[in-house]
Structure formats: structure tokens, C-alpha cells
C-alpha positions, 0 to 999 in steps of 0.5 A: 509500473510496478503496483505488486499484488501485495500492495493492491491487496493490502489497499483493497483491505484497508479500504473494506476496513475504513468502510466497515469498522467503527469505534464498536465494531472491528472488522474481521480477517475472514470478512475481508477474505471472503469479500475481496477474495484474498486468501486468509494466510496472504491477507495475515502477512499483509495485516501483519506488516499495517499492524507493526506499522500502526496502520491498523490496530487489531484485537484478539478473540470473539469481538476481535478484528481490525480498524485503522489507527488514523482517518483515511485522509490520513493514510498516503498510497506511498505509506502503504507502497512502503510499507508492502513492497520491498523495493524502493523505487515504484518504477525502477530504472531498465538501464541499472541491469547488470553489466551497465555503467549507468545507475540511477542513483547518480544524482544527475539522473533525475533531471535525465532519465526517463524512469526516474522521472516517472517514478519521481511522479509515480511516487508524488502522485502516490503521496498526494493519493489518500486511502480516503481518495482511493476509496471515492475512486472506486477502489481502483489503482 
């Protein structure tokens, strides 16, 4: 399984957001650095991508900072997944390396393969896993 940093990091913030924003008061990029001990400049990129996503919405200046655009029981683990990894897959196939005749696209493979069948219930788990879930789950994945 393939949970990148990137993707835990993104949730851990999301969850400090939902718990400390409101309609009045936003949360603020140095606040959520210092809390879950994320670097301002990696947690900029992953706010960057929640924000073009409409995940979250910021604003600038003094009163400035973050909350998120939807309910946490909105929001799915796989959204998230999506949107901070570049790949595809959540558990990718280790017979697709190079020099291997098989490949895990074939449609076939679903129903055979043991990787694809994991990432098939990785990723159903993660769609059916709200932030609001994760967060009553102590904030563990």
C-alpha cells in the first residue's frame, strides 16, 4: 500500500482545519505547521492543490487563513487521494514492471489479480471513509 506523505500530511491539515475554522474565524498556515509539525513551504503545496480543487478556500492578509468549502462528511479519503498523489492506483500491480507481458489494465484483471483486487477495496474503502470519519478515528490512516 501506497498512502504518500504527501496524502497523510494533506489529511492530518484538513482535519486541524475542520476542527479549528468557523464561518468568523479561518485557520492559518503557520498554525497548522506548528501543530502537526509540517513544513510551511511542503504544507503551501499541498494547500495549493485543496485550493484549486475547492477542497478548501483561503483568504489573504491579517484575518486570513483557511476552512474547508464543504462538511467534513462531504469530503471522501479518495478525493483527497486524488487530488495529492499522482498516480492512479492506491496499490499498484508488481507484475506491470518493465519487461512483463501482463498489464493490469486489461480488463480481465480485476477479477484475477491479487493487486488489482486490493487496490479495487483500498480505493472503495477510501470512497466510503469521510474526513469527518478519519477525524472520529483519531486522525490515523
Amino acid at each position: 500500500m501506497k498512502i504518500n506523505t504527501k496524502v497523510r500530511y494533506g489529511l492530518k491539515a484538513l482535519a486541524y482545519i475542520a476542527e479549528n475554522s468557523s464561518d468568523k474565524k479561518l485557520v492559518r498556515i503557520k498554525e497548522i505547521s506548528e501543530d502537526q509539525d509540517i513544513s510551511i513551504q511542503y504544507l503551501e503545496q499541498i494547500l495549493f492543490k485543496l485550493k484549486n480543487e475547492n477542497i478548501i478556500e483561503g483568504k489573504r492578509g491579517p484575518t486570513g487563513g483557511y476552512k474547508l468549502t464543504l462538511k467534513p462528511s462531504q469530503i471522501n479519503l479518495y478525493t483527497i487521494y486524488k487530488i495529492l498523489d499522482d498516480e492512479e492506483r492506491v496499490i499498484d500491480c508488481n507484475e506491470n514492471a518493465e519487461g512483463k507481458a501482463h498489464n493490469c489494465n486489461e480488463e480481465a484483471c480485476g477479477e484475477t489479480c491479487i493487486w488489482s483486487r486490493l487496490d479495487n477495496a483500498m480505493t472503495k474503502i477510501l470512497s466510503e471513509t469521510s474526513l469527518e470519519d478519519f477525524i472520529k478515528n483519531g486522525k490515523k490512516i
